[in-house]
Short mmCIF file of the C-alpha atoms (twelve columns), coordinates in Angstrom:
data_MODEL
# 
_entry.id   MODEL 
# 
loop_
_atom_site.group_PDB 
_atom_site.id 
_atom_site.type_symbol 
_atom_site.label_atom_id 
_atom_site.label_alt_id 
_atom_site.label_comp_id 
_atom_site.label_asym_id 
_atom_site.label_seq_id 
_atom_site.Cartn_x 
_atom_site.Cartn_y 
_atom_site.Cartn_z 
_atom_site.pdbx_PDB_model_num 
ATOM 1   C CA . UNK A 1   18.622  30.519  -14.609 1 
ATOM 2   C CA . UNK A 2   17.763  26.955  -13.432 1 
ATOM 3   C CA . UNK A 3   16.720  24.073  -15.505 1 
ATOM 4   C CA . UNK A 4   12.313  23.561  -15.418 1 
ATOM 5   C CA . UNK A 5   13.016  20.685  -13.207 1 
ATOM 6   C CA . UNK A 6   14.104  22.307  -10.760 1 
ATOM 7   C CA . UNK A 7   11.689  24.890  -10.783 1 
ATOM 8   C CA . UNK A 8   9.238   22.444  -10.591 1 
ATOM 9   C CA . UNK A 9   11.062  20.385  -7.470  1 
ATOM 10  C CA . UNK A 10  11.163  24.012  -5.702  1 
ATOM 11  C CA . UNK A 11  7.144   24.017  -5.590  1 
ATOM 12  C CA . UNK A 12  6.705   20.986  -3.222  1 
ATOM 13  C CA . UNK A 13  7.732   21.578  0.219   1 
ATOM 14  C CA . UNK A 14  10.530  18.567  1.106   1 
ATOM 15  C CA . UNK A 15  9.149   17.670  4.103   1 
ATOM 16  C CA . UNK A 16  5.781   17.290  3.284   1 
ATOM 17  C CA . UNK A 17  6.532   14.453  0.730   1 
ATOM 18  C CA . UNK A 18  8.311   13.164  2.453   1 
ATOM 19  C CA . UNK A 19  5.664   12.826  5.319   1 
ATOM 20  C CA . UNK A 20  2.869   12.005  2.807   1 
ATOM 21  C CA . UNK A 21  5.417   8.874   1.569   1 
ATOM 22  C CA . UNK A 22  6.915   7.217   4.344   1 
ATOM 23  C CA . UNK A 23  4.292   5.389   6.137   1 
ATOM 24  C CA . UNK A 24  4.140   5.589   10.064  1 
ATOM 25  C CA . UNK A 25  6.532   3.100   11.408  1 
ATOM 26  C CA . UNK A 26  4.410   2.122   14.132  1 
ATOM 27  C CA . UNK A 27  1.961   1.063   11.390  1 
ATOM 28  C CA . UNK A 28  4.353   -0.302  8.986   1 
ATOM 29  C CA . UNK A 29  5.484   -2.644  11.441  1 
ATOM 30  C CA . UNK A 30  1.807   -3.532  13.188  1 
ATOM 31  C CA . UNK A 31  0.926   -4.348  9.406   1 
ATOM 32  C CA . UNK A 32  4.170   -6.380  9.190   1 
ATOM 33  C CA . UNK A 33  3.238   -8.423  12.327  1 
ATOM 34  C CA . UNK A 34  0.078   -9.125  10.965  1 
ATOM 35  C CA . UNK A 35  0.879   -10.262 7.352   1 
ATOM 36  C CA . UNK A 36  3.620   -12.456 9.099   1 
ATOM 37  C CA . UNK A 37  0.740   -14.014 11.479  1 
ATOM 38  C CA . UNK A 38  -1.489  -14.104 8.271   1 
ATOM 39  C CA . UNK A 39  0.612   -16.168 6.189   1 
ATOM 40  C CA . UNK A 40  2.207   -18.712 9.218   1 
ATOM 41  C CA . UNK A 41  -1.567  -18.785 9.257   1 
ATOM 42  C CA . UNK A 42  -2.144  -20.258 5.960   1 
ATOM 43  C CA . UNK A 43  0.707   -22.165 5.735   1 
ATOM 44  C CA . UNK A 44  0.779   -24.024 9.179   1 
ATOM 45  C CA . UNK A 45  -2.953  -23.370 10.121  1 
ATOM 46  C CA . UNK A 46  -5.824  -26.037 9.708   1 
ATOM 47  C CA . UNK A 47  -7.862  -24.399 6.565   1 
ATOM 48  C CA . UNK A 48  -10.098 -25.692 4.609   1 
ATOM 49  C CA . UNK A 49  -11.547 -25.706 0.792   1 
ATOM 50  C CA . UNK A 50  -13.977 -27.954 -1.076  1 
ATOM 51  C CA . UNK A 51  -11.879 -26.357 -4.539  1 
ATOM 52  C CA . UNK A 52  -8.900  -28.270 -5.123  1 
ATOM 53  C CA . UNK A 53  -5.510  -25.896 -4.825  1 
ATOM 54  C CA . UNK A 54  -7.164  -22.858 -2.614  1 
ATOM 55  C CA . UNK A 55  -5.008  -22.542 -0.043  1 
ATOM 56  C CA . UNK A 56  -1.964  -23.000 -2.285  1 
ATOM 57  C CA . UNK A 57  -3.653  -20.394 -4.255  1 
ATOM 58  C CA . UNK A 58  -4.212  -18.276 -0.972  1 
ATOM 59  C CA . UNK A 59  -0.702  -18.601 0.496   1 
ATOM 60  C CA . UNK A 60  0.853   -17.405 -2.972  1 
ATOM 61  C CA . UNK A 61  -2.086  -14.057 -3.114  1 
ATOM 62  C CA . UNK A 62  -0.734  -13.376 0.745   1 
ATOM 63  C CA . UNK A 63  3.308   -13.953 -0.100  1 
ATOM 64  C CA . UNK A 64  2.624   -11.585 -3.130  1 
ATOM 65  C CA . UNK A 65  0.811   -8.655  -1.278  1 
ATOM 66  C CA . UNK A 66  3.779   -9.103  1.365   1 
ATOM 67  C CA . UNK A 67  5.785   -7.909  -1.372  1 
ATOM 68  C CA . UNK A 68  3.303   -5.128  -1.962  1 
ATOM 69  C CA . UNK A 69  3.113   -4.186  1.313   1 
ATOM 70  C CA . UNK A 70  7.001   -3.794  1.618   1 
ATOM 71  C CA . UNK A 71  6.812   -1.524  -1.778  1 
ATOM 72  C CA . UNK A 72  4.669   0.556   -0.190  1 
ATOM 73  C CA . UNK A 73  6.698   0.974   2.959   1 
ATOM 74  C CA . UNK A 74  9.911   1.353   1.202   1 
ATOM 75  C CA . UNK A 75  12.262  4.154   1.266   1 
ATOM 76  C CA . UNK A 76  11.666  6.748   -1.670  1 
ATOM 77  C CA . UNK A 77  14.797  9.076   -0.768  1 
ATOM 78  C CA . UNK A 78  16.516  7.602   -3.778  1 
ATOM 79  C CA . UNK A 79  14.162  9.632   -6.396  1 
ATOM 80  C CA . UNK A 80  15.180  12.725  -7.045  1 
ATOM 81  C CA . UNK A 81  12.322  14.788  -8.011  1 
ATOM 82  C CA . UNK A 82  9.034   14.881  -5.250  1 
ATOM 83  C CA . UNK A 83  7.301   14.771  -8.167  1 
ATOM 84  C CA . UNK A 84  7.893   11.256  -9.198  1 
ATOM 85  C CA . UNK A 85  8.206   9.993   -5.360  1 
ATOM 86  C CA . UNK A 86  4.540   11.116  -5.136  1 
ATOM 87  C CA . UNK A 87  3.738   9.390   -8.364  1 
ATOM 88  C CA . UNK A 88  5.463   6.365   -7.155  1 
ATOM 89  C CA . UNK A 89  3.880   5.914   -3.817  1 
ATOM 90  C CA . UNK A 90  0.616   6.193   -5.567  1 
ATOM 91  C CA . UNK A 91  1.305   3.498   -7.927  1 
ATOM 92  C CA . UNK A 92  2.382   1.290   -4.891  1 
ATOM 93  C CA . UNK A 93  -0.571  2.016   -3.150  1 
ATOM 94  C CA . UNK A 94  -2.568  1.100   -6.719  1 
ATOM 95  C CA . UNK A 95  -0.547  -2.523  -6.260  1 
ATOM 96  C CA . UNK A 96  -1.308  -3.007  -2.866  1 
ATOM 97  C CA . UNK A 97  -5.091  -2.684  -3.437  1 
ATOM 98  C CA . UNK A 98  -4.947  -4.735  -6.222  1 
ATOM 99  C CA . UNK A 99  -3.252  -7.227  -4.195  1 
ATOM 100 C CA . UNK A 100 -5.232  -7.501  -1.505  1 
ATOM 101 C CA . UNK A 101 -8.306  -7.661  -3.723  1 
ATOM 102 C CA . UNK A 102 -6.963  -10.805 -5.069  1 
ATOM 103 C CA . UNK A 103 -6.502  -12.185 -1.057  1 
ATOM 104 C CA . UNK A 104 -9.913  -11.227 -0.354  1 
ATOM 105 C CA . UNK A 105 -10.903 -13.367 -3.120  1 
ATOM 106 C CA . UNK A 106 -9.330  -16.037 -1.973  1 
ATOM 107 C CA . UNK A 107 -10.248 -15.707 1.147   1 
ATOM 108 C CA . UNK A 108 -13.959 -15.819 -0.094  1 
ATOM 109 C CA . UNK A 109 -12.963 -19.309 -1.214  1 
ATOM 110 C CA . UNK A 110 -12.316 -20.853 2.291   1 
ATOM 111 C CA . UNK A 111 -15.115 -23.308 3.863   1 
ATOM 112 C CA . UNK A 112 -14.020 -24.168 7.087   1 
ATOM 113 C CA . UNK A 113 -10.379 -25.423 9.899   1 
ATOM 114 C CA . UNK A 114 -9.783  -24.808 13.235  1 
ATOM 115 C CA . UNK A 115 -7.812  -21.788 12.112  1 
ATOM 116 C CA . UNK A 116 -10.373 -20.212 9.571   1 
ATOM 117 C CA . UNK A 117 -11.829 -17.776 12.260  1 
ATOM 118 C CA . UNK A 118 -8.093  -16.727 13.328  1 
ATOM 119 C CA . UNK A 119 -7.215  -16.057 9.905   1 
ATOM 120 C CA . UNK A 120 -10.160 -14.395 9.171   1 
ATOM 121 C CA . UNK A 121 -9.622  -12.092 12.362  1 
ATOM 122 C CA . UNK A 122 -6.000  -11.556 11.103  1 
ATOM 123 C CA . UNK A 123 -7.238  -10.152 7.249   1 
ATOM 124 C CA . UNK A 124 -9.594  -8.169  8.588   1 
ATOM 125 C CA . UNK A 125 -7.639  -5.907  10.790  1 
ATOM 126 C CA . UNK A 126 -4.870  -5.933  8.272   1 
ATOM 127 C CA . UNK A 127 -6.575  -4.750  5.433   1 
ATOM 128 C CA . UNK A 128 -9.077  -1.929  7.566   1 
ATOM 129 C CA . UNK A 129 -5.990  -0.555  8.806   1 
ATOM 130 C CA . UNK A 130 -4.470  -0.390  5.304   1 
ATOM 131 C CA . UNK A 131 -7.396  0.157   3.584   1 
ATOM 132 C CA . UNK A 132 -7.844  3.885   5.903   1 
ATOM 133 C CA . UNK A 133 -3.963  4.545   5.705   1 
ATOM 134 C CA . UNK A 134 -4.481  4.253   1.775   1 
ATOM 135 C CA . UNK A 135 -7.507  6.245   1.494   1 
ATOM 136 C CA . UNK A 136 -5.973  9.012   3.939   1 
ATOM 137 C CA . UNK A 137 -2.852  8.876   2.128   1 
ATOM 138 C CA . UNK A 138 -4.016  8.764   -1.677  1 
ATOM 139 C CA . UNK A 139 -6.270  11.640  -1.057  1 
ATOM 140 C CA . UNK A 140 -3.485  14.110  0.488   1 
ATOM 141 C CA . UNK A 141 -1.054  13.130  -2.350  1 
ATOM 142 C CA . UNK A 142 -3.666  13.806  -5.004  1 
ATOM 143 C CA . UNK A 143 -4.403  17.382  -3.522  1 
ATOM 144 C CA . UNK A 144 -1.005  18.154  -2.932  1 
ATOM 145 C CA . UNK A 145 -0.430  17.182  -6.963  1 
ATOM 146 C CA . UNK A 146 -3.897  19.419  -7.998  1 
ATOM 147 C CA . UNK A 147 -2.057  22.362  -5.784  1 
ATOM 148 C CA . UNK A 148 1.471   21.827  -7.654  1 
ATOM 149 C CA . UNK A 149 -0.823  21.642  -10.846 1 
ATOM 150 C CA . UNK A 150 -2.941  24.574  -10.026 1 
ATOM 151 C CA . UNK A 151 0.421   26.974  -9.016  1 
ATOM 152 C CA . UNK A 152 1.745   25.922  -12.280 1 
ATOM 153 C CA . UNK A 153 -0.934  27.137  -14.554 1 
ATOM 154 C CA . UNK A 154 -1.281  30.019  -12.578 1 
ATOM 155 C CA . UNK A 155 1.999   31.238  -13.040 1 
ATOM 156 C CA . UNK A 156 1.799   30.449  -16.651 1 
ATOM 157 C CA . UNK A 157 -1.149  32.875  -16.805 1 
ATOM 158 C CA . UNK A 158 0.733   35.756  -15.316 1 
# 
């Protein structure tokens, strides 16, 4: 008779999680392109701040959700139960958002440069096109989860 993990790996179907983890590489790597434009952006770019240490403060925010965005892009092969690679994609997606929260902020901080419009530009399509790849993906996660959670209490019942 096999262990209750396993019972409870059999309920997802593989290749859905799968799917519903790994990010379209097309999109991973537009998103790439544009954090890499984003942040040669605020380093070399001409931007402006009447508050001392903003774009310091912005350049760190957009290095950081770099690392976010790579988290949420990575590989979850390596965790064994679907269970916990569906958990873990959701908590990268929580990180991400919280991320680039913190770069809209300090965005929000910027007055003016010949590169405030271009950088402006660049954050906007990044974070629309991650912002609807989040929402799509959170919500199909969740229901898959409230499926797996719904066939388990149903066959507790019988």
């Amino acid at each position: 008779m096999p262990g209750p993990f396993v019972e409870l790996a059999m309920l997802f179907d593989e290749e859905l999680v799968e799917e519903l983890v790994t990010p379209d590489v097309a999109k991973f790597d537009f998103w790439r392109r544009q954090w890499g434009q984003m942040m040669e952006t605020s380093l070399w770019g001409d931007i402006r701040s009447h508050q001392i240490g903003s774009a310091g403060r912005l350049r760190k925010r957009i290095l950081e959700l770099g690392e976010k965005l790579r988290s949420y892009g990575s590989d979850r092969k390596w965790i064994p139960h679907p269970r916990e690679r569906i958990k873990n994609c959701l908590a990268s997606g929580l990180h991400l958002r919280e991320a680039m929260d913190r770069v809209a902020e300090s965005m929000a901080s910027l007055e003016g440069g010949e590169s405030l419009a271009t950088l402006e530009a660049l954050w906007d399509t990044l974070s629309g096109s991650l912002q609807e790849d989040l929402g799509l993906r959170e919500a199909r996660l969740v229901a898959l989860l409230n499926q797996q959670y719904g066939e388990e209490q149903h066959s507790e019942e019988v």
